[in-house]
N, C-alpha and C positions, 0 to 999 in steps of 0.2 A: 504493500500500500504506500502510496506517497503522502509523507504527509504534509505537503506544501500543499495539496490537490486545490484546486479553485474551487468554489462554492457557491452558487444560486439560494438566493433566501427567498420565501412569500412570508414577507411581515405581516404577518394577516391578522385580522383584529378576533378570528376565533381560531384561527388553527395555523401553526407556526410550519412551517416545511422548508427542509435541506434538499438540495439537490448535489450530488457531487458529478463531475464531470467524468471523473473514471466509474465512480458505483452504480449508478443512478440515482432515484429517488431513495435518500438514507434516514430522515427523522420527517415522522406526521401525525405532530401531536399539539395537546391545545395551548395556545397562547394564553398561560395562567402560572402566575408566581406564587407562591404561598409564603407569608414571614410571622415574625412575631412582631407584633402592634408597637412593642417597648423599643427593643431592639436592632429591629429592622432585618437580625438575620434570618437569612433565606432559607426555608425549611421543605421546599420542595417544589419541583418546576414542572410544566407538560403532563402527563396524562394523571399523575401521582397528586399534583396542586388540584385539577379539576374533578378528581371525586371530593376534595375537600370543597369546595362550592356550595355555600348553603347549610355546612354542617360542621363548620370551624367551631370549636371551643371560644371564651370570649380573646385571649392573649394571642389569637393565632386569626392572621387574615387572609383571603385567597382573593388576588385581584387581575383584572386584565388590562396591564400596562399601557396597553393599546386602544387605542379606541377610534372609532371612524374610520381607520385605516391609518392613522397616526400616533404618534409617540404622545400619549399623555402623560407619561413620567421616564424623563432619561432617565436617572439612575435603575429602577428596576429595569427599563428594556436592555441595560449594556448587561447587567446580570445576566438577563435572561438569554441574550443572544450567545453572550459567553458560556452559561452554562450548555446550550443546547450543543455550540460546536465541541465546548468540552465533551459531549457526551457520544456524539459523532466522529471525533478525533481517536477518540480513547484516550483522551489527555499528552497523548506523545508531542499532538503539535505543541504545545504552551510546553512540553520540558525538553524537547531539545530547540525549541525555540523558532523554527519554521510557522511565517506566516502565509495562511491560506488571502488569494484575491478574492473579492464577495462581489458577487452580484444581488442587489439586494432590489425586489418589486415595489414601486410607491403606488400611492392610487394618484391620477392625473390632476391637474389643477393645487396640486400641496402647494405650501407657500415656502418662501426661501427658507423661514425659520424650520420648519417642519423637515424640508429638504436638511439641514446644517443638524438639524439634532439624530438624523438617522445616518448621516457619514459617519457623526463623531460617535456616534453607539456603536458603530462598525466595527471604527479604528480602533476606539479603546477596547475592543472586542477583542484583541488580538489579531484585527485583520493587515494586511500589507496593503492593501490598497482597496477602497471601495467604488464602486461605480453604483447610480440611481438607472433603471430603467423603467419606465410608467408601467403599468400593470397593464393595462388593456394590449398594450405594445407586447408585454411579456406572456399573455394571455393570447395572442395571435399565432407567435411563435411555437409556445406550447401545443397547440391544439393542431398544427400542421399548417398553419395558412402558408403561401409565396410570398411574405410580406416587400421583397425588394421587388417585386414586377411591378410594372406602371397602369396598374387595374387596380380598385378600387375594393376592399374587406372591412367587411363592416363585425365590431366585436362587441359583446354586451356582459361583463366579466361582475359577476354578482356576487361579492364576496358577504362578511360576517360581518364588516361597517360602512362597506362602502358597494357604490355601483358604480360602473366606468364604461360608458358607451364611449366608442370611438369608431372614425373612418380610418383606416392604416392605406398607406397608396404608397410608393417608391422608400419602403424601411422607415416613414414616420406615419404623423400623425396629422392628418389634414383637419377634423374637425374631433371635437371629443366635449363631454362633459359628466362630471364626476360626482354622484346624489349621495346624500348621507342618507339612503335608504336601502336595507339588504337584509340579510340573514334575520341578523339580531331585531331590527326592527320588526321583523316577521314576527319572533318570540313574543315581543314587547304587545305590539295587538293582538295575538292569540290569549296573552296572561291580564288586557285590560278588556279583551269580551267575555271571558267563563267571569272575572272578577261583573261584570257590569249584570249578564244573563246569569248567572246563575251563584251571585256571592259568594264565592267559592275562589280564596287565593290559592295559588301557584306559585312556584319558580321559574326560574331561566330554562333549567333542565328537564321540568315536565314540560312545558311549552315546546322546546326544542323536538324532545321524544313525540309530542301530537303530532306536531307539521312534520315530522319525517315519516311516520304510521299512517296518517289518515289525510295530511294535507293535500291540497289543490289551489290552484290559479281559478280555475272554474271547473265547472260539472259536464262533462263529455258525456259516456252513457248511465243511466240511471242506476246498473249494475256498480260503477264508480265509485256508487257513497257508501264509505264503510264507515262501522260504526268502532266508540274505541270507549273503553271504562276510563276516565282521570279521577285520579284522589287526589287531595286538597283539604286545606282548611276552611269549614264556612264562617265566614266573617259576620255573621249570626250570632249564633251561640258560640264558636270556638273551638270546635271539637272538629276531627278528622270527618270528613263526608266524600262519599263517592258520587257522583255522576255520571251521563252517557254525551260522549259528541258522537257527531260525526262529520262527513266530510261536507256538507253544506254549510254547518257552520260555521267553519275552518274555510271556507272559500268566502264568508260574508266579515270572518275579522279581518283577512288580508286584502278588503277586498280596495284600501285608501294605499298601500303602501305598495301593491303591483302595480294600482294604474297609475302612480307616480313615476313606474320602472318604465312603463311602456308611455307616458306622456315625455318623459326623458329621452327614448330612445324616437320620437316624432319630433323633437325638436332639432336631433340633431340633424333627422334625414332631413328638414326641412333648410339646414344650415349647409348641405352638401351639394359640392357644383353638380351637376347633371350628368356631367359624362361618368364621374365616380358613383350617381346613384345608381346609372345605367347597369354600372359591373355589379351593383350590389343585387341588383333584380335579377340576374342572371346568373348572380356565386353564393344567395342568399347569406343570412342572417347567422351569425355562430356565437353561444350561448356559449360559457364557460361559469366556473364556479359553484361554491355547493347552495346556493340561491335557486344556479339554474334548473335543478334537480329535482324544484318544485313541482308536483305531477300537471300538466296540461299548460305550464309554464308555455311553453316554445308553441302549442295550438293558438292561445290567448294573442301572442305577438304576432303569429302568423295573421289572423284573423282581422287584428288593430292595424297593421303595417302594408297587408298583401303582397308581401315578400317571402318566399321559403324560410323558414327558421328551422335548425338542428342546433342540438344540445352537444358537444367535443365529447368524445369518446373518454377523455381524460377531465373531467370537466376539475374536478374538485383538484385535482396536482395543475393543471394546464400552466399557470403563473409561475410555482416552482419549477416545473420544468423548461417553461422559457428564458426564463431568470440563469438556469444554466445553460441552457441552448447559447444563450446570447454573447454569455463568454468567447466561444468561439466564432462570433461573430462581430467581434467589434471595431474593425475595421472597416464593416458596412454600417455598422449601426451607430458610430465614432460623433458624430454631428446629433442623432439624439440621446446620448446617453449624458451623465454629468457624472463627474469626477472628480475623487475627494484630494487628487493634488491639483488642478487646478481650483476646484471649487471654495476649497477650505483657505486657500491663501487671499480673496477676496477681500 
């Protein structure tokens, strides 16, 4: 194994992912640090911090550094990114002192500050050199597009805090815009309709578990709607209560935060020259992300858009694996990428 090897990261606001250039996809687990409240030391990262979610003792907190698709606390994301290469490495990089290059995924539209706090989470990461590449860009690559041809791909990369429509044409980004609507907001209105219909609080993680079991964009055949038991507290009397959804109702709490996804991605077609829309009617729509995974997801846009929409084979890694793809590619992709030695001396 090399341990200088390069590295692709999806800083993702629910699931963190390594890619290495020689292994493949090497770590995919959730963007969750766990510490002590006094403290601050760090008591467990990725999959081991996310069962504690919700069931911390009071001295002991689990948080997601991350949020929107950005750094809401340097110091726990440099931990956290360090831990996870620590744990990817085997710790040989950091003792005999080989530093890996990162490619690391942003969502589009970040501001300069947001860019400068996620080089420097890099660097002191132990990295040798960082490079930014936009996620929908890295979301293209992952997924298979021709991104250097002079035709026109259009991406809709639905991550855990963010959404990233973009048009990609000759290795960039022609037209793009970046919603702080995705995953997690999905949870959020699933856990404020059972609270509204049926006073019955929830977590992050039941909510999660609904929309993976029984959710939908919309109601295709009537066979479609399954039903699913959730337990909760009712905000009543206080005591543990079970309930029944099912999938209609889970299509009527999501139903403000998708057509937000899909009013997003009509703004942008509406922002795209013509001859780039032409190629996209004719190379359709490509979904990535574990957002896009939503069942009738890609019918719903087809439907809004009348353009072919398909969901990436890889949809949930596609950003990780472009993010390393890209590495080898930077000499194409040189002019949209940012980099932490020129960027950081600024």
């Amino acid at each position: 194994m090399r341990f200088s090897e390069d590295i692709g990261i999806d800083l993702g606001t629910a699931t963190f992912l390594i890619y290495s250039k020689s292994r493949g996809l090497v770590l995919n687990e959730p963007s969750v640090i766990a510490m002590t409240r006094d403290t601050k030391e760090v008591m467990a990262v990725g999959e081991e911090a996310y069962r504690m979610l919700g069931r911390t003792p009071g001295n002991i907190v689990a948080v997601r550094p991350i949020k929107d698709g950005v750094i809401a606390d340097d110091a726990l994301t440099e931990k956290m990114i360090a831990m996870f290469l620590r744990k990817v490495q085997g710790g040989a990089g950091k003792l005999f002192g080989f530093k890996p290059q990162l490619m690391v995924g942003v969502p589009s539209g970040v501001t300069d500050v947001e860019k400068r706090a996620v080089l420097r989470a890099a660097l002191n990461a132990n990295a040798k050199r960082a490079f930014l590449i936009e996620e929908p860009l890295a979301a293209a690559i992952g997924a298979g597009l021709k991104i250097a041809e002079p035709v026109g791909s259009m991406i809709v990369d639905i991550g855990g805090g963010s959404t990233d429509v973009a048009v990609i044409s000759l290795g960039g980004i022609v037209v793009s815009e970046s919603l702080k609507v995705a995953g997690n907001e999905f949870d959020e209105s699933i856990i404020r309709f059972v609270r509204r219909k049926h006073n019955l609080m929830i977590g992050d993680r039941t909510a999660e578990e609904i929309k993976v079991k029984i959710g939908a964009a919309m109601l295709g055949r009537p066979e479609d709607n399954i039903v699913a038991e959730v337990r909760g507290r009712d905000l009543v009397h206080g005591l543990p209560k079970t309930i029944t959804l099912q999938t209609s109702d889970i299509t009527d709490a999501l139903a403000e935060p998708v057509s937000k996804i899909v009013d997003g991605v009509k703004r942008v077609l509406e922002s795209t020259p013509p001859e780039l829309v032409s190629d996209i009617i004719d190379r359709g729509i490509v979904m990535t992300g574990g957002g896009s995974l939503l069942r009738n997801f890609d019918e719903l846009l087809r439907q809004a858009t009348g353009i072919p929409v398909a969901v990436a084979e890889n949809a949930n890694e596609a950003v990780a694996i472009g993010t390393g793809m890209a590495l080898e590619m930077i000499p194409i992709l040189r002019h949209h990428l940012i980099s932490s030695d020129n960027y950081l001396r600024r």
